[in-house]
C-alpha positions in Angstrom: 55.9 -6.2 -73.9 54.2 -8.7 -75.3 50.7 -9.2 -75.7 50.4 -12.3 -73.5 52.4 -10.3 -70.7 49.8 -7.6 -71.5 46.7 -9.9 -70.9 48.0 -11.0 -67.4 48.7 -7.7 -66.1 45.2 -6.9 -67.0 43.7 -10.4 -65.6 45.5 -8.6 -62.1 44.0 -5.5 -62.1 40.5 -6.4 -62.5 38.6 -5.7 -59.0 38.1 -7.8 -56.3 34.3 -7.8 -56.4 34.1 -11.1 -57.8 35.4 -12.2 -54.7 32.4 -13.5 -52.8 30.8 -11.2 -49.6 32.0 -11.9 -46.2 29.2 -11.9 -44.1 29.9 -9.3 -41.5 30.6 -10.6 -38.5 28.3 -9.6 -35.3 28.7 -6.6 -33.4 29.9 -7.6 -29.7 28.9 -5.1 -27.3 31.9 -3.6 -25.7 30.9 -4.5 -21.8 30.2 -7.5 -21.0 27.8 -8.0 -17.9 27.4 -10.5 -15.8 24.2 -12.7 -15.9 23.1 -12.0 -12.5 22.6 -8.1 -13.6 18.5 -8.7 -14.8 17.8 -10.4 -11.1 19.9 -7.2 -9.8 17.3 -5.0 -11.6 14.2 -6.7 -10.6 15.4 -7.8 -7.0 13.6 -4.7 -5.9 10.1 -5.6 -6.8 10.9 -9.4 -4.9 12.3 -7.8 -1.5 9.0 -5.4 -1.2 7.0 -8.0 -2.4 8.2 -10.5 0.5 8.8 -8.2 2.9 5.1 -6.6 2.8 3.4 -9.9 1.3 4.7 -13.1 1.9 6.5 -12.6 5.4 3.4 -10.9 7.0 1.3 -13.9 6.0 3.4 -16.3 7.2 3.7 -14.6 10.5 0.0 -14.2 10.5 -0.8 -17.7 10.1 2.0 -18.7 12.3 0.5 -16.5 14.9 -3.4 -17.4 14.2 -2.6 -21.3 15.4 -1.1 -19.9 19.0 -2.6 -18.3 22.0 -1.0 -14.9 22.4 -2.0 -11.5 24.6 1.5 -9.9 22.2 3.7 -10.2 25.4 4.9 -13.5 26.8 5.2 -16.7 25.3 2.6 -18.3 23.4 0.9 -21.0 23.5 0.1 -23.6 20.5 -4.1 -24.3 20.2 -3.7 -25.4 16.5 -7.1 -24.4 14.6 -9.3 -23.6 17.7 -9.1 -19.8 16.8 -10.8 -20.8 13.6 -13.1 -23.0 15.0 -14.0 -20.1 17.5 -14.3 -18.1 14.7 -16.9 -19.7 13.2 -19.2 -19.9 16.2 -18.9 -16.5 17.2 -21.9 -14.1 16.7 -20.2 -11.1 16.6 -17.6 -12.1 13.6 -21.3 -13.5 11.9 -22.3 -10.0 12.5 -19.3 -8.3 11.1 -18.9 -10.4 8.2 -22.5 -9.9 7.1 -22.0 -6.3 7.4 -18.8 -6.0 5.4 -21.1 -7.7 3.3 -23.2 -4.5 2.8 -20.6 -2.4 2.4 -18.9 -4.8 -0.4 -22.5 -4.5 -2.0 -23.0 -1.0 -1.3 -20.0 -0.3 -3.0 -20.1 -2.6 -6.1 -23.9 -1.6 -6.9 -23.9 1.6 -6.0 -20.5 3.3 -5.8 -19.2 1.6 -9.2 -22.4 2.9 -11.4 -22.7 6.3 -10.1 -19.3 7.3 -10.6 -19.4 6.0 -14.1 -22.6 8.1 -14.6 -20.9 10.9 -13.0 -17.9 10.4 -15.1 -19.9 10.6 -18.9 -21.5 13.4 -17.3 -17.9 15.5 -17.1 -17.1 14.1 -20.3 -19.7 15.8 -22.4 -17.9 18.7 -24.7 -20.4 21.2 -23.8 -20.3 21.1 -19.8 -18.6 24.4 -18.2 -17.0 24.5 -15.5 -15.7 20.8 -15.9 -12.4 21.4 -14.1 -14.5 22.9 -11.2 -16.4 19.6 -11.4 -13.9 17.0 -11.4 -12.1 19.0 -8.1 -15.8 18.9 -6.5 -16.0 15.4 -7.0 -12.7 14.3 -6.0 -12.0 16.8 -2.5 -14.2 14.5 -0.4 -11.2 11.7 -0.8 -8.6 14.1 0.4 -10.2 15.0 3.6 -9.3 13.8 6.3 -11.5 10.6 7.7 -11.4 12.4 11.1 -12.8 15.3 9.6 -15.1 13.5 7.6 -16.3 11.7 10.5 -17.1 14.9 12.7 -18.8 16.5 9.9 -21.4 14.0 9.2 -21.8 13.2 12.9 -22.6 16.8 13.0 -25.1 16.6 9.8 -26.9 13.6 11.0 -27.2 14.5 15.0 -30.9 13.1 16.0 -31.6 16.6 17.3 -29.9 19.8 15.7 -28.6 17.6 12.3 -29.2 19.3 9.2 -30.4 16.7 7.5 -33.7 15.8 9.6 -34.1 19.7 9.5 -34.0 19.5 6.1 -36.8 16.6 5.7 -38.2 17.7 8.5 -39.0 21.2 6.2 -39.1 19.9 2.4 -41.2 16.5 3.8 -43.0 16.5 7.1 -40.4 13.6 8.0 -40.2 13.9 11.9 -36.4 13.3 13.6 -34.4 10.2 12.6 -32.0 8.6 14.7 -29.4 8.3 12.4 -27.0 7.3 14.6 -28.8 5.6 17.7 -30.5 3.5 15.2 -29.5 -0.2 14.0 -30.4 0.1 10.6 -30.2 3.6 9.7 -26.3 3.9 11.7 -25.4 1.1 8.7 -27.3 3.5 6.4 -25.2 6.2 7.5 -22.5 4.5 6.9 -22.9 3.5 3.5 -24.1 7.0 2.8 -20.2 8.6 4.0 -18.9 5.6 1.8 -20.8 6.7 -1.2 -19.9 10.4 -0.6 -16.4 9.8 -0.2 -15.3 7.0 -2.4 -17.5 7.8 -5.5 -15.2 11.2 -7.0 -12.0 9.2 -7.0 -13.5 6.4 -8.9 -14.7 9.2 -11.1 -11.4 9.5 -11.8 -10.3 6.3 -13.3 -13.6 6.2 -15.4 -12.9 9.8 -17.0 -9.3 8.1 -17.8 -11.1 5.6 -19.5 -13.2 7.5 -21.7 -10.5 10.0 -22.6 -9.1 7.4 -24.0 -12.3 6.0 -26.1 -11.5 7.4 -29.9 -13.9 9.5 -31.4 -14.4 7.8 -34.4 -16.6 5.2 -32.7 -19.2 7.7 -31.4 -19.0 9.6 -34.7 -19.8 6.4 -36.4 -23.1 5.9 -33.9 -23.9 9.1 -35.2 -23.9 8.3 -38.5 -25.7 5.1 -37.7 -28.8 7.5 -36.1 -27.5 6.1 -32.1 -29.0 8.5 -29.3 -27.4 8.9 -26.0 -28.4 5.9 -24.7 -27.4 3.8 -28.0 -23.8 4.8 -27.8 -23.3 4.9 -23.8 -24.7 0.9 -24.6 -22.8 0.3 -27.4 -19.2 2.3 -27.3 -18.8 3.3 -23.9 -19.9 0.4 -22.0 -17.7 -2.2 -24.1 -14.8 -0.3 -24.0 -15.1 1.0 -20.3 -15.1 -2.8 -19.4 -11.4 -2.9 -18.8 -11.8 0.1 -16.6 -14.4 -1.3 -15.1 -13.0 -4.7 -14.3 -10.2 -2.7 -12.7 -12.5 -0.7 -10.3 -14.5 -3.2 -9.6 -12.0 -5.4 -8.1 -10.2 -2.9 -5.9 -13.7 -1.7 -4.7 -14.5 -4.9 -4.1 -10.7 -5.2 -2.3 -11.2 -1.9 -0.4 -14.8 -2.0 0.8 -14.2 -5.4 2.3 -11.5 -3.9 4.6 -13.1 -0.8 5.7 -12.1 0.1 9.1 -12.3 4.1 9.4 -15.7 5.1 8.2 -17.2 2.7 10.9 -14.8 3.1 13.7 -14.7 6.8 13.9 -18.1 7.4 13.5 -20.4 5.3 15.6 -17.6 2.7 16.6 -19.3 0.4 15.3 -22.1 0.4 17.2 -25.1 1.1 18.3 -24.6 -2.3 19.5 -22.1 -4.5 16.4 -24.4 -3.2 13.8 -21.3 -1.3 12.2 -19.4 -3.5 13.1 -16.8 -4.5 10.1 -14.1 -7.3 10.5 -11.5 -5.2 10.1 -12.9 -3.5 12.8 -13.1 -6.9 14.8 -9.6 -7.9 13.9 -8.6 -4.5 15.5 -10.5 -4.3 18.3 -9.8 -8.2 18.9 -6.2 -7.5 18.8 -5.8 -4.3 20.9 -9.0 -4.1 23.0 -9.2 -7.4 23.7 -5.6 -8.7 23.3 -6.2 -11.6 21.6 -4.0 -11.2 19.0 -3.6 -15.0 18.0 -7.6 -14.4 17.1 -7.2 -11.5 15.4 -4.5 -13.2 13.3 -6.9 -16.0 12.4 -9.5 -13.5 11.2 -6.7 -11.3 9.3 -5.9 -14.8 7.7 -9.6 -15.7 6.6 -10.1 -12.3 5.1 -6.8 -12.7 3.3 -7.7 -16.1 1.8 -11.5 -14.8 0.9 -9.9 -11.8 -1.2 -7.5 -13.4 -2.7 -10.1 -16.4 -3.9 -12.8 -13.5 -4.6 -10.4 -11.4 -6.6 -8.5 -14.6 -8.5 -12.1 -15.5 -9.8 -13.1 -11.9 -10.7 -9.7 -11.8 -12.6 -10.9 -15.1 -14.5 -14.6 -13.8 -15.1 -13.7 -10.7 -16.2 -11.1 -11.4 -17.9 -8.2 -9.2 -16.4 -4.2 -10.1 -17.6 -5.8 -12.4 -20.3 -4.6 -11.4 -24.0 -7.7 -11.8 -26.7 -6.2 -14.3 -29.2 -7.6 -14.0 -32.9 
């Protein structure tokens, strides 16, 4: 062989990397689905969300522009329900006293379970497990039983509380019940008692989730108690508290047990709450195309209240740097 045939027979065997790379070409999945398969997935969510939400409303309003006892046909008055609405005392009077439980709740509820909440969430407290099921039981009760109890703790004559002021402060009987003002009180005191351990419960969630480093750094920084509940818990709670807030807000504003078992809503309307009043309009009264204006108003007053609450505090909003 000679040396040219020798040089191409080497030229052949030199490896292919020279070659340039294919790129390798992109993995297919090996099932294809059709495009319709996300809706599939999320349909779900849409079909509760209509059926629960959107139909009831429309049925509602549909409903709140007729004339209707719930049996026969019904009869088309347009916006005179709302009209009436307006005008009548005793919606004035429920309104203004969902009022005070919407206040009672925000200002009151709201900061004592957040106090009560930092208080289980000190290391050294014993018994916290004991605590936290103290707080919370009064939610899981039944409102019936709820109701008897404290009818049976604030009775005028044999209650224990007005034997215990009575004993501890000279305070003679009070009509806890019987009276106006102090049957609203009453109310706002089971409301308090009941509500306050379960929104313990979201605020302890909250701080458990606070990391340590930021009340170890207050430390070094010479904070006291009330420096870093200011400063660390406060600021990060808000989320928390944006979150509680709202639904309080939401929940006080349709409170319809506390008031109707207990004094039904009386003495007089001074209970009296408006989901109470739709209720009573609706099967007392059978005036359900009233009731279905009211149930209408309320919905369009939460759902403005809680859409500016969402924008003040903030809520669903992602901090940009």
């Amino acid at each position: 062989m000679t040396s040219d045939n020798s040089v191409r027979v080497a030229r052949s065997r030199r490896p292919a990397a020279s070659a340039p790379a294919q790129e390798p070409s992109r993995r297919r999945p090996s099932r294809q689905y059709p495009r319709w398969t996300p809706y599939a997935f999320l349909s779900p969510f849409f079909v509760l969300y209509a059926v629960f939400l959107l139909i009831p409303t429309v049925v509602a309003l549909w409903i709140s522009l007729h004339s209707w006892t719930g049996i026969g046909p019904m009869r088309w008055v347009g916006l005179q329900n709302y009209v009436r609405l307006f005008s009548d005392q005793s919606f004035q009077t429920a309104a203004v006293n969902t009022f005070w439980y919407v206040a009672a709740s925000i200002f009151v509820i709201v900061p004592l379970a957040l106090l009560i909440a930092t208080g289980l969430a000190a290391k050294r407290l014993r018994l916290r497990d004991l605590f936290r099921v103290t707080f919370f039981l009064p939610f899981v009760l039944s409102p019936v039983v709820v109701a008897l109890v404290f009818t049976i703790l604030f009775d005028s004559q044999a209650g224990l509380v007005n034997s215990t002021l009575n004993i501890l402060f000279g305070i003679g009987p009070v009509d806890w019940l019987g009276d106006a003002v102090w049957a609203k009180v009453t109310v706002i005191i089971l409301l308090i008692w009941r509500y306050t351990g379960y929104l313990v419960i979201y605020f302890l969630a909250g701080l458990q989730s606070i990391p340590p480093e930021l009340y170890e750094a207050a430390d070094i920084d010479g904070g006291g108690v009330v420096q870093k509940f200011r400063n660390v818990t406060l600021p990060m709670l808000a989320p928390v508290t944006a979150f509680v807030g709202i639904t309080s807000f939401i929940g006080a504003a349709q409170i319809f047990e506390e008031p109707f078992i207990l004094t039904k809503g009386g003495p007089g309307e001074s209970t009296l709450s408006i989901a109470y009043f739709i209720y009573r309009a609706a099967f007392t009264r059978e005036q359900l195309g009233y009731a279905a204006a009211a149930s209408f108003l309320l919905f369009v007053v939460l759902f403005i209240a809680t859409r500016i609450s969402r924008h003040f505090f903030g809520i669903g909003r992602e901090d940009r740097a």
